[in-house]
N, C-alpha and C positions, 0 to 999 in steps of 0.2 A: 460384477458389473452386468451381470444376465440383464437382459430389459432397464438396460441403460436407453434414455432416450436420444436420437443423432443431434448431432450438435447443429443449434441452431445458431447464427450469425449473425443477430439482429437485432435490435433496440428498438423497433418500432412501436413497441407499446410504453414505451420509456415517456414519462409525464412529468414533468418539474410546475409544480404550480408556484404562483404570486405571493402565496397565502404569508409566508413567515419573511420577506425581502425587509429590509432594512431599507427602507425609502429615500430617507434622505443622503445623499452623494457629499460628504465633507471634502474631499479630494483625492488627488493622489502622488504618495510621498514616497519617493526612492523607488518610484515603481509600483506601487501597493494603493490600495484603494481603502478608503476606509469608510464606512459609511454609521449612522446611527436610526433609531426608532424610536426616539423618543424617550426610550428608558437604559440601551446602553451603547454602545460602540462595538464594530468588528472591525477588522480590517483583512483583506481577501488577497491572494493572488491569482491574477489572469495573466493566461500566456496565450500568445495564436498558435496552433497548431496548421503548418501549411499544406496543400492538399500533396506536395512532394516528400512530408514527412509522415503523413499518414499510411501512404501507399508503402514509402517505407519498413516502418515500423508494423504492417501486416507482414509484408514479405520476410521480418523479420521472425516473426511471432510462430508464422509458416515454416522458415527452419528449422527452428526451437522442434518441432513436430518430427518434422524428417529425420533430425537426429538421433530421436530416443523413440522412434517408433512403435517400441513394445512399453511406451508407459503413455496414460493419458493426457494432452494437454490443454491447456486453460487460462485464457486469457482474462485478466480483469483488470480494466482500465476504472482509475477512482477520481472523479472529478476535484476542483478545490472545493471550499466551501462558497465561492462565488456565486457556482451554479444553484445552490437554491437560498441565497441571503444578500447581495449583490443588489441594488436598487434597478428596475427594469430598462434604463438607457444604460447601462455598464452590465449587464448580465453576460458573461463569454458565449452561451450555449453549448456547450462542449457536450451533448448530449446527441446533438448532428452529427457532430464530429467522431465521437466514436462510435454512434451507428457508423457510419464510412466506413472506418476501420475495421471494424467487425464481419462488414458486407464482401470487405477484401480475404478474410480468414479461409484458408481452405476448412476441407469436410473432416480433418483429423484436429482441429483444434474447436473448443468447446470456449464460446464468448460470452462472458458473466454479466449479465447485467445488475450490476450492484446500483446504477441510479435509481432505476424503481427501490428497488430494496429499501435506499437510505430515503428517497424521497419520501416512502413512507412514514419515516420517522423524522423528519424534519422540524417536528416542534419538539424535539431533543435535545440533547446536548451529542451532537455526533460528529461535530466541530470544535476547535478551539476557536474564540472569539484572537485570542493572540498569542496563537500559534498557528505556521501553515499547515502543520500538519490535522488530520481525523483526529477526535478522541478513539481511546478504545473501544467503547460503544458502538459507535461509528463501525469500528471495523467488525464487530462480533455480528451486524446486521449482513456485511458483506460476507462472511464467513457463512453465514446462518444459509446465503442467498447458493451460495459454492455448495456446501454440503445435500444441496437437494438432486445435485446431479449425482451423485452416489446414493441415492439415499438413505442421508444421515441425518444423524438430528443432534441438535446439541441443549444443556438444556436452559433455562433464561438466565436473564444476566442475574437477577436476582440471588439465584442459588449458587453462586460463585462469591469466598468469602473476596470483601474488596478494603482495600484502605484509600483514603482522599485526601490530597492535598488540597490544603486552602488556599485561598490568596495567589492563585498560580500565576505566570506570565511569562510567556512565551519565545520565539524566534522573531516576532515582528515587533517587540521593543528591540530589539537589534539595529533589524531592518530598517526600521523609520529613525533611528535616532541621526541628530542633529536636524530635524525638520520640526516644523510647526506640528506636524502628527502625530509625531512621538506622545506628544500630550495627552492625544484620546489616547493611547496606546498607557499612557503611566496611569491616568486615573480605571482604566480595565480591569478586569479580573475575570480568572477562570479556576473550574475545580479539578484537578489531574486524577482525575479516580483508574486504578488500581486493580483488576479482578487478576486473583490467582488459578492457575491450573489447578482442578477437583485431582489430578491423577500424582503417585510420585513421578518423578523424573530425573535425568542427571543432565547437564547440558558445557559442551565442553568445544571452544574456537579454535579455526587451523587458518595458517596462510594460504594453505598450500589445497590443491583439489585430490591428491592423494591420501588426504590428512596422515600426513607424517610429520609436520612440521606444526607440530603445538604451540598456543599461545595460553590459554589462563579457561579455567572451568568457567563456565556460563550459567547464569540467572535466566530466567522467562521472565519473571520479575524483580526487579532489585531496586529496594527501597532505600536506598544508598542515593539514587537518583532523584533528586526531585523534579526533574523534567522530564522529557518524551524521549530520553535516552535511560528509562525506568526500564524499557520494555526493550527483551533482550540485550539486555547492555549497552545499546545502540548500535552501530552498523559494524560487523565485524568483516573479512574474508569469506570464511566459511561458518557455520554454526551448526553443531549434532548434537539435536536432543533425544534421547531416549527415556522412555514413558514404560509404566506398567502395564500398559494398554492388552500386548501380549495378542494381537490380534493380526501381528504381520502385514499391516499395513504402514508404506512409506510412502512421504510426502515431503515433495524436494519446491522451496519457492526461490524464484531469482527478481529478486526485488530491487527499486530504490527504498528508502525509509519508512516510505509509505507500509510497507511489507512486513513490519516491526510487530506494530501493534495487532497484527490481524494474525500472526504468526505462534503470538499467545495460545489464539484461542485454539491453534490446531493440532496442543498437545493432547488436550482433549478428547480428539477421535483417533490419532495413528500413534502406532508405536514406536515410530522414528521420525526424525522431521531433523531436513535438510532445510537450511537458510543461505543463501546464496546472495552478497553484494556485488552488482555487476563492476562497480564502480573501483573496487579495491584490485581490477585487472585488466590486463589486456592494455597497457598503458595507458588508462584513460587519466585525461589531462588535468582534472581535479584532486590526482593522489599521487606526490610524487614517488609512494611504495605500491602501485598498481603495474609493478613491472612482470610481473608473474603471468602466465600465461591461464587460462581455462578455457577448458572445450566440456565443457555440457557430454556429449558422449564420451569422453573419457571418465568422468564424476561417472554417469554411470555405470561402468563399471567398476569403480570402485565403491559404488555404493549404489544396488539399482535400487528402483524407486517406482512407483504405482503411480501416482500421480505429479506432475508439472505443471505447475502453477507461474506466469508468469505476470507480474505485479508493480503496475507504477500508474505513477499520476500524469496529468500534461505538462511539467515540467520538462519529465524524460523524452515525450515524445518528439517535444520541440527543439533539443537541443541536439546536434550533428556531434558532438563530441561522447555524448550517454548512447546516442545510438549507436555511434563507431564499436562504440564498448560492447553493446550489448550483443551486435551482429558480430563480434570476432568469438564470443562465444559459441556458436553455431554454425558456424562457414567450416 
């Protein structure tokens, strides 16, 4: 980390342009928004973020820092796809909103700006049209944006072999179903593409933050899935993968699901990679097996780590019960 540069806290040059919005506003079903261009349909989610859960959720993030002081940490907040597909009267700007956030960061946490990043690929596929979650894609941009504070590099998506599903469709047929929406949502479609780790690895789930309490060996990819639950089996406890990398470098992410698919790629460069679901602890109220406790400084010492990565979208930031979660982690 010689001639690492200090962490900057700011998104000020963060730019979401017009260019790729879906114009026209079809409505909004079960909460969702769905909009078309003429030639397909997406449907988005927007949440507000209130300026009492921003201030929040830095003060949180600031923790996170305090706690493991001898590893680096790293905030990356990932917008929906709203923010750049969204028709211009329904756009959230969450791009204000987490500059805000970021402007709150103290000087030991390092704040990603992955909107530039993906804004620049925005005539991509770095979204699911229906699904709320990023594609992979999506997140290898964000990863790509991460790795330059170490300087690393990874290499394009290209050179990673991949498999595609076709005919894909998502969480927001779910979401919309019994509404007139559903409709745009059934005649949709997306492709679930697929890229494997270039390196071997083994990758193996725990309850528990000791890991002593085993559940089942772990995929990065598993094609058993045909959904957004491909990518690391979907949300587990804990997650320990180990790579041939052999380069002694560990990276520990405390994620919501967003954290999945970006997680992939980051077998890639370390030779250990922690995954961390806040949500499977600390009793948070959407898991009624989240009774287990975790403390972020306790994990590391059982497993110390290099880098800290902490990873969600505006969903988490808005919700009093994901933050409850996240903050009992680090108190």
């Amino acid at each position: 980390y010689v001639g690492m540069p200090p962490a900057v806290n700011s998104l000020d040059g963060a730019v979401v342009t017009d260019e790729y919005r879906y114009y026209k506003y079809n409505g909004t079903y079960n909460g969702f928004d769905i909009f078309g261009n003429g030639k397909e349909y997406i449907c988005t989610e927007k949440v507000d973020i209130s300026e009492d859960n921003r201030e929040r959720y830095a003060k949180i993030i600031n923790s996170f820092a305090a706690a493991v002081p001898e590893a680096k940490t790293y905030s990356i907040l990932v917008p929906t796809s709203a923010e750049f597909y969204s028709s211009n009267e329904k756009k959230p700007d969450y791009t204000a909103k987490f500059r805000d956030i970021y402007s709150r960061l103290s000087h030991k946490v390092y704040g990603v700006d992955v909107v530039s990043a993906l804004s620049g690929h925005a005539d991509e596929r770095i979204y699911f049209n229906t699904d709320h979650h990023w594609t992979q894609l999506g997140a290898y941009y964000a990863y790509r944006e991460f790795l330059k504070y170490g300087f690393e590099e990874i290499k394009p998506p290209e050179c990673f072999k991949k498999e595609t599903v076709d005919y894909y469709q998502g969480s927001f047929l779910e979401y919309t179903k019994g509404t007139d929406g559903n409709k745009f949502m059934q005649n949709t479609y997306d492709k679930l593409e697929m890229y494997f780790p270039s390196v071997k690895y083994s990758g193996e789930s725990y309850y528990d933050q000791y890991l002593k309490e085993h559940i089942v060996p772990m995929l990065a990819i598993d094609t058993n899935y045909r959904n957004y639950d491909c990518f690391m089996d979907g949300d587990f406890p804990v997650e320990v993968y180990k790579t041939d990398n052999k380069n002694g470098k560990r990276l520990c992410i405390v994620k919501d699901s967003f954290g999945n698919a970006f997680a992939v790629w980051a077998l890639n460069n370390y030779e250990e990679v922690y995954v961390i679901d806040y949500r499977r602890f600390n009793h948070y109220i959407g898991d009624s097996e989240s009774y287990r406790e975790f403390k972020i400084s306790d994990f590391y010492r059982t497993a110390p780590f290099d880098d800290l990565i902490i990873l969600n979208y505006p969903v988490t930031v808005s919700s009093d019960a994901e933050l409850e979660a996240l903050q009992k982690m680090c108190s």
